[in-house]
N, C-alpha and C positions, 0 to 999 in steps of 0.2 A: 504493500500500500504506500501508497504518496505522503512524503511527512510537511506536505503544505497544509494551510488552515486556509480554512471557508467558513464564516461564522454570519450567521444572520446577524446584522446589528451591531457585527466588530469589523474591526482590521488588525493587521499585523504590527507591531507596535516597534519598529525601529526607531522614528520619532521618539515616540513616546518613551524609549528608555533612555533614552539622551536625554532627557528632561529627569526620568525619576531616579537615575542613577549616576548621570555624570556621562555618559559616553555609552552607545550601542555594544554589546557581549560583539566580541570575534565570532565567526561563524566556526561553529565547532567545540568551541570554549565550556568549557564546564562551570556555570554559573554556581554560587553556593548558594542556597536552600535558602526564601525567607525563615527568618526562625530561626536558624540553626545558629547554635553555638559553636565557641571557638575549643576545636577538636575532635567537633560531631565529624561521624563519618561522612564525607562526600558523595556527593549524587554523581553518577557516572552517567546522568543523563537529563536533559533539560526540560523543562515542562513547555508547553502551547502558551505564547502570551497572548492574548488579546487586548482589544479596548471596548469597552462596556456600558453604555449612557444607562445610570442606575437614578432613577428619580431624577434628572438633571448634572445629575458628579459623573464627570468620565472617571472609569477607574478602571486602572491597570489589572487584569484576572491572570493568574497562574493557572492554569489545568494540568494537570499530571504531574507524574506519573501514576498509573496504575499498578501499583505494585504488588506482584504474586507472593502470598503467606501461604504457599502451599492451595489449596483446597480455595482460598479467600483472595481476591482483590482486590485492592484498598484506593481508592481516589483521591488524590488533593487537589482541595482549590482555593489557593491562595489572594489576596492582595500584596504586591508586594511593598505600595504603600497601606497602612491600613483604610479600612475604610469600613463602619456600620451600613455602610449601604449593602455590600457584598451578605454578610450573614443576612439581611432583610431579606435581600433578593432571593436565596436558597431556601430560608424557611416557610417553605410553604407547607397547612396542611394539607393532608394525604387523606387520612379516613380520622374517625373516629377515635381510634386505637393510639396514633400518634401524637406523642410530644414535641416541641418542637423540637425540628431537625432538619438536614437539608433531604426530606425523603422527595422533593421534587425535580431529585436532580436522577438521568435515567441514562443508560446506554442502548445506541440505538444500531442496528447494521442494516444500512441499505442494500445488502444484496441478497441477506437473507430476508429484509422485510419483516425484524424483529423488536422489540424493544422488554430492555430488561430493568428494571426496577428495585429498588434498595435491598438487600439482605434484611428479613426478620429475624429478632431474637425471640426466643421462646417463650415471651412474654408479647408476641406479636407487635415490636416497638423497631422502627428502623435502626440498624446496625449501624451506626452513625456518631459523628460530633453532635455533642448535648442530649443524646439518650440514657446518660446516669441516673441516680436517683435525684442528683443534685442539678441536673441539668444544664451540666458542664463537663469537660473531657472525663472520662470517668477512672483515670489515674493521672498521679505526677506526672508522669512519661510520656502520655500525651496531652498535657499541658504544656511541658517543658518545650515539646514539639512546636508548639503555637508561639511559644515565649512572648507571649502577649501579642500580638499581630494577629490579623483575621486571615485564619487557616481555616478550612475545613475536611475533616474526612469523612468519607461515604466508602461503604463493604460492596463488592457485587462478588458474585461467582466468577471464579480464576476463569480467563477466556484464553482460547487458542490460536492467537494471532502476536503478531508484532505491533498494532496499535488501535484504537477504540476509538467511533466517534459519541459523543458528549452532549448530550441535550440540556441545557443550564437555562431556567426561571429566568425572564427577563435580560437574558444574555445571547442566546442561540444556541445553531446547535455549531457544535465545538468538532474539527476533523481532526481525523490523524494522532490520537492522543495519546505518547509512547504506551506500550505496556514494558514492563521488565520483572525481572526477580528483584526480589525485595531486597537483600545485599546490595544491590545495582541503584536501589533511588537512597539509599545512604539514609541522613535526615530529610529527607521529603517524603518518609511514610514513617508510620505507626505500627506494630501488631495490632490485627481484630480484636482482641481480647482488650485491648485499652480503650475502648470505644463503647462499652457499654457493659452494663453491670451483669447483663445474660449471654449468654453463647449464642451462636447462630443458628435458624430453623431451619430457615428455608428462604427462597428469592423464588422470583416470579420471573419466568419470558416470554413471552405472548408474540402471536403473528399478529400484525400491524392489519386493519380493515382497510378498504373504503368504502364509503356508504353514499350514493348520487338519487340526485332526484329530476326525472326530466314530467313534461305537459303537468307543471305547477302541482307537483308530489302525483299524480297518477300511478306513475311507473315509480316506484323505489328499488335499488341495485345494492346490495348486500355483494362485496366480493371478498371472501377470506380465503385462509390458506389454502384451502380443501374443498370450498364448491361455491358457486356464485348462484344467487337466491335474487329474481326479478320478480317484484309481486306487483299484480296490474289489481287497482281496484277494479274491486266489482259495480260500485257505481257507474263506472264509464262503460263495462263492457253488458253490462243486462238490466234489463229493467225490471222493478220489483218481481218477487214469485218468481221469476222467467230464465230460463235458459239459449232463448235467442241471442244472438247478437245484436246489441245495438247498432244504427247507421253510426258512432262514431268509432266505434271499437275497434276498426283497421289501424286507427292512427297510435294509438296505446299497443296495439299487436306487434306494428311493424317497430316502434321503438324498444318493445321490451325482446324482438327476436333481434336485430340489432346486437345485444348487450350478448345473446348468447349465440351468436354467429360466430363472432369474436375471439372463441377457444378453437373453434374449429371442430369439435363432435367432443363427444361423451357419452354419461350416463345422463340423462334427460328426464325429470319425472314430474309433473303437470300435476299437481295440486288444488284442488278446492277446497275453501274456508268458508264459513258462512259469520254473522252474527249471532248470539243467544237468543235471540226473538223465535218463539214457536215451539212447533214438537222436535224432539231432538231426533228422532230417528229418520224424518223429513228432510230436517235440515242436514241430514249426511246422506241422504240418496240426492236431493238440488246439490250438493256439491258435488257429488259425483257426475250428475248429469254437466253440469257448467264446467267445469275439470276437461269432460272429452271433447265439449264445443271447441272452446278453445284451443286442445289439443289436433283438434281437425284443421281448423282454420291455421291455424300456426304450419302445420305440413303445405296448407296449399299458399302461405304468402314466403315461407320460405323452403329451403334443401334441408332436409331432416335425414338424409342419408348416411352420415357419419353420427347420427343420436339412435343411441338403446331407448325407445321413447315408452316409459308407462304414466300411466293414469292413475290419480286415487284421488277421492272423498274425503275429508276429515269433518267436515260438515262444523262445528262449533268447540268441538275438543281442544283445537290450538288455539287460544287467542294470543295475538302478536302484543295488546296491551291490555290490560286490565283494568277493568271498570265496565258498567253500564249503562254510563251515556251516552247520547247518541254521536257523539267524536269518537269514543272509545268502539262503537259499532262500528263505522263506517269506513276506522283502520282494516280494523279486523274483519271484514268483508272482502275476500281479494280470490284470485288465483295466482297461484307463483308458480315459477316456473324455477325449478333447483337443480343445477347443474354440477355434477361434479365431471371436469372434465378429462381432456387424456392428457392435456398439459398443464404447467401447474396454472395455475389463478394465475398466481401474485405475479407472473412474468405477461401480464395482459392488462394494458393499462382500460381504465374505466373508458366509454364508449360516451364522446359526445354526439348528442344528434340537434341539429337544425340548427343548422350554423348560421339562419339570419332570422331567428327567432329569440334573439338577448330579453328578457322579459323588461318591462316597462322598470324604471328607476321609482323608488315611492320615499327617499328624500333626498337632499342635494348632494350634486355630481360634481366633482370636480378632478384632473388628472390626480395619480398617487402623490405624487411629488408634490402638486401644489397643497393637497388636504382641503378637508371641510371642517366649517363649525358645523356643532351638533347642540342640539338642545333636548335635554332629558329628564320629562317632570323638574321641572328646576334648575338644574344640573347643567353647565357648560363644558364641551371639550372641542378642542381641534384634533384631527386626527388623518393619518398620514402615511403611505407607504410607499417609499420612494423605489422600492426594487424587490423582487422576490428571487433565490437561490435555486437550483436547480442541482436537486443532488440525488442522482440516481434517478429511481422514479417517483420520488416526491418533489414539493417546490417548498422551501421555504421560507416563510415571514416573520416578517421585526417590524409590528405596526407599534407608530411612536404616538401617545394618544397625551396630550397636554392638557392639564386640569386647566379653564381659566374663568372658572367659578371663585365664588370664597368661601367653599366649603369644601371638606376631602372628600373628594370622589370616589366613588362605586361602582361598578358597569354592569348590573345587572342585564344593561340594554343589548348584550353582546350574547346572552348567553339563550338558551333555551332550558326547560324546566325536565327534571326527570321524566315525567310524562311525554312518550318522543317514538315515531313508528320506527327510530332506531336501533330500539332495542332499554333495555332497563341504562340509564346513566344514573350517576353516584349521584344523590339526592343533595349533595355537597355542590355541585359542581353550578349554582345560581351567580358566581362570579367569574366565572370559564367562559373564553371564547367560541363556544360553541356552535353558534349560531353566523360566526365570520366565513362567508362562504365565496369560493368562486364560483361564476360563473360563463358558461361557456355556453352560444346557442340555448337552447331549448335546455341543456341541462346544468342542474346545482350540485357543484361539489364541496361536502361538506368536511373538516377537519378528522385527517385520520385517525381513526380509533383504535383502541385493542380494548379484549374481556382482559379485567383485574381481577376479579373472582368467578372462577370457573363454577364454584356450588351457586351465586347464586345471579349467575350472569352480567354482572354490573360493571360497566365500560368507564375507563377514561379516555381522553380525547389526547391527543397527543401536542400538547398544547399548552400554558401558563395553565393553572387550576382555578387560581386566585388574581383577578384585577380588581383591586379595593385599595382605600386608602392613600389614595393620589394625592398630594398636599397641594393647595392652590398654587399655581404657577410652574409646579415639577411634570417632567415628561417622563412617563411611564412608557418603555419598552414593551412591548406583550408578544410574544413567540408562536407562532400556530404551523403548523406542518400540513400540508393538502398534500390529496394526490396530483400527478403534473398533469395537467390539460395538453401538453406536448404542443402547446403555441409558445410562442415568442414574447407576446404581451399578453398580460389577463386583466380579466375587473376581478375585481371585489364588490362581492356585496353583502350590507346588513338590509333582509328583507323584514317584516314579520312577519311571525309563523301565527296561526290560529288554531283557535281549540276548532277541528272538524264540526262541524252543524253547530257553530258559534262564533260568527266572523265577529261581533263585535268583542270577542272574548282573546284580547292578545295575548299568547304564550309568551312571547319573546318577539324581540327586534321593540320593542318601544318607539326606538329612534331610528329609524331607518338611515342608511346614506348610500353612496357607491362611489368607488375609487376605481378610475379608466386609466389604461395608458401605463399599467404598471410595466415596466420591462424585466423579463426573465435573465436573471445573469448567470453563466452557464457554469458550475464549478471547476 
């Protein structure tokens, strides 16, 4: 791998250390350790610098090394001026369970389409700087480590490569991060065992989603590691009671076979859901009947000759969300169509259709680069993205959102509410960008995902958790990772989402905007 850095929201800081040091490291040069003491062992290897806009403060970031303790990988990330902005920026909650820590900081591999997530201790608390009882290093040793300077370390599982990229709160994502044996980073690492007052459980790695929505949520596209799920409401495609096709239904057909042309053949199997309204045994013979409609029509608009194609009924048994409202029905009313193909997914990027169908803007536009004000119940920000990254098959964002209210800012306006045909998201997550989506043609892509708990299917977004507490006049970074549209330029947009069969009932987007003219810069 390439030991260049690409960092949404940074640069490479030769400047910059000519300012914080006196003169730029030789290329090659063994810098000493923030922290480290006179005799500590020596780093035999140099961390990623970047530069980092944290509330307003540029600050110089250390990333790395990852240093192997056997079974454990330990992360530093340093200022090597200090700076409280830096610990702010990392401490983000995570669940419940956590204390503060940097558990928002995560490894990510773009080729395998992964992301990994803090080591827990057996007390289910991130394996982490400030997970003691005291909630501080939780020995001398790594204290000593810190020798007062804003260090942090974070545990992952030992990885098998020569370097790591770094998804860092309010920073980006971080490339090329050394790994090494732990002898090798001297004092730029810790033992796991000094980090927190329990042993290690377990870590989490999840395959990264994407989740699209094209003809204004009709068609939704589920693509994970192992099978791609296109669910076409049944609103669009029949009419109450009915099994027929509606005259609109070609257009939701040809869009959701689209999404599964795109593997090129597989296993194919054509599903009907119904709502809970009626008798139940009813409602799983109409989903059967509606299941092989579509299944028909879907062979005569496209080549189904590379698909094993079966049919089934589920009738009311699955609901996709839960409740009995009539939003909560009109989700869960659909046929999908689940693919698992003969190649993998995740190397088949999401499928944009109707390239001159951009949906109408619903509040003010302006290029990335220039930004918009936004007003939010009260609430004032500008807000701004002057470039998106291009790494692998994600694109990466560093939107810069400037409070210019007199009060600390919140953004619930970004995010959408647990309740989401996405799937269960962390009930946590009302200050997460969730809701910042691109748009391309006829289709929304929204912020890639992964399941965090596999028992009880609850997603994060791969993205900042938390945008809160913006202090009047400070610019707040905020991180979010898309799948790539594989254009050159995208928009961005905050629409609102609606409770289904309650348009005046807004889920999310409060404050709508759109950002045009973003350019892709290619890693």
């Amino acid at each position: 791998m390439r030991r260049s850095v690409a960092v949404a929201g940074a640069v490479t800081l030769a400047a910059l250390l000519g300012a914080c040091t006196g003169g730029a490291p030789e290329p090659g040069r063994t810098t000493a350790p923030t922290g480290a003491a006179s005799g500590d062992a020596v780093a035999q290897v140099e961390p990623v610098l970047v530069e980092a806009l944290l509330d307003g403060e540029q600050v110089a970031v250390e990333v790395g090394p990852l240093a192997l303790h056997d079974d454990v990988g330990v992360l530093r990330i340093a200022a090597p001026t200090p700076s409280p902005a830096l610990r702010l920026a990392l401490w983000h909650v995570y669940d419940s369970t956590s204390s503060p820590s940097p558990n928002g900081v995560r490894l990510v591999d773009p080729d395998a389409g992964t992301v990994t997530t803090v080591l827990r201790t057996t007390a289910d608390r991130p394996l982490a700087t400030g997970n003691s009882s005291a909630g501080g290093p939780a020995t001398d040793a790594a204290a000593d480590a810190a020798d007062g300077d804003e260090v942090v370390h974070a545990a992952f599982p030992a990885v098998d490569d020569d370097t790591v990229d770094v998804l860092l709160p309010r920073i980006g994502w971080v490339r090329d991060v050394p790994v090494v044996a732990a002898d090798a980073a001297g004092a730029l690492t810790v033992p796991p065992a000094e980090l927190a007052d329990e042993p290690a459980a377990g870590a989490s790695t999840a395959s990264l989603e994407s989740y699209t929505e094209s003809l204004a949520g009709q068609v939704r596209t589920r693509q994970g590691a192992d099978e791609v799920e296109v669910a076409v409401s049944s609103d669009v495609l029949f009419a109450f009671d009915s099994d027929q096709l509606a005259p609109e239904a070609d257009e939701a057909l040809r869009t959701a076979a689209a999404q599964v042309a795109a593997h090129g053949g597989g296993a194919l199997t054509v599903v009907g859901h119904t709502d809970d309204q009626g008798d139940e045994a009813y409602n799983l013979e109409l989903s059967q009947r509606r299941a092989q409609t579509v299944a028909t029509r879907l062979g005569e608009l496209v080549d189904l000759a590379a698909y094993d194609v079966t049919v089934e009924g589920r009738g009311e048994s699955e609901p996709l969300v839960a409740g009995t409202g009539e939003g909560e029905r009109a989700v869960n009313r659909r046929v999908a169509l689940v693919l698992v193909p003969s190649s993998e997914p995740a190397d088949v990027a999401p499928v944009v259709t109707d390239a001159e169908a951009l949906p109408d803007a619903e509040g003010p536009v302006a290029p990335g680069a220039t930004g918009v004000s936004v007003t939010d119940d009260g609430a004032t920000f500008d807000v701004r993205l002057p470039e998106v990254r291009r790494v692998g098959r994600y694109l990466v964002g560093a939107l810069e959102v400037t409070n210019t209210g007199a009060a600390p800012l919140s953004l619930g306006s970004l995010a959408v509410g647990a309740w989401d045909a996405r799937g269960t998201l962390d009930p946590q997550l009302q200050f997460a960008p969730t809701n910042v989506t691109l748009v391309s043609g006829g289709t929304r892509l929204y912020p890639v995902d992964y399941v965090r708990d596999a028992d009880s299917g609850a997603r994060d977004p791969l993205t900042d958790r938390i945008v809160n507490d913006i202090e009047p006049g400070a610019t707040r970074t905020v991180v979010i990772v898309w799948p790539d549209t594989g254009e050159d330029v995208v928009t961005l947009d905050v629409a609102p989402r609606h409770h289904p069969g309650s348009p005046e009932n807004r889920i999310a987007g409060r404050a709508p905007f759109r950002l045009t003219d973003v350019p892709v810069v290619e890693d």
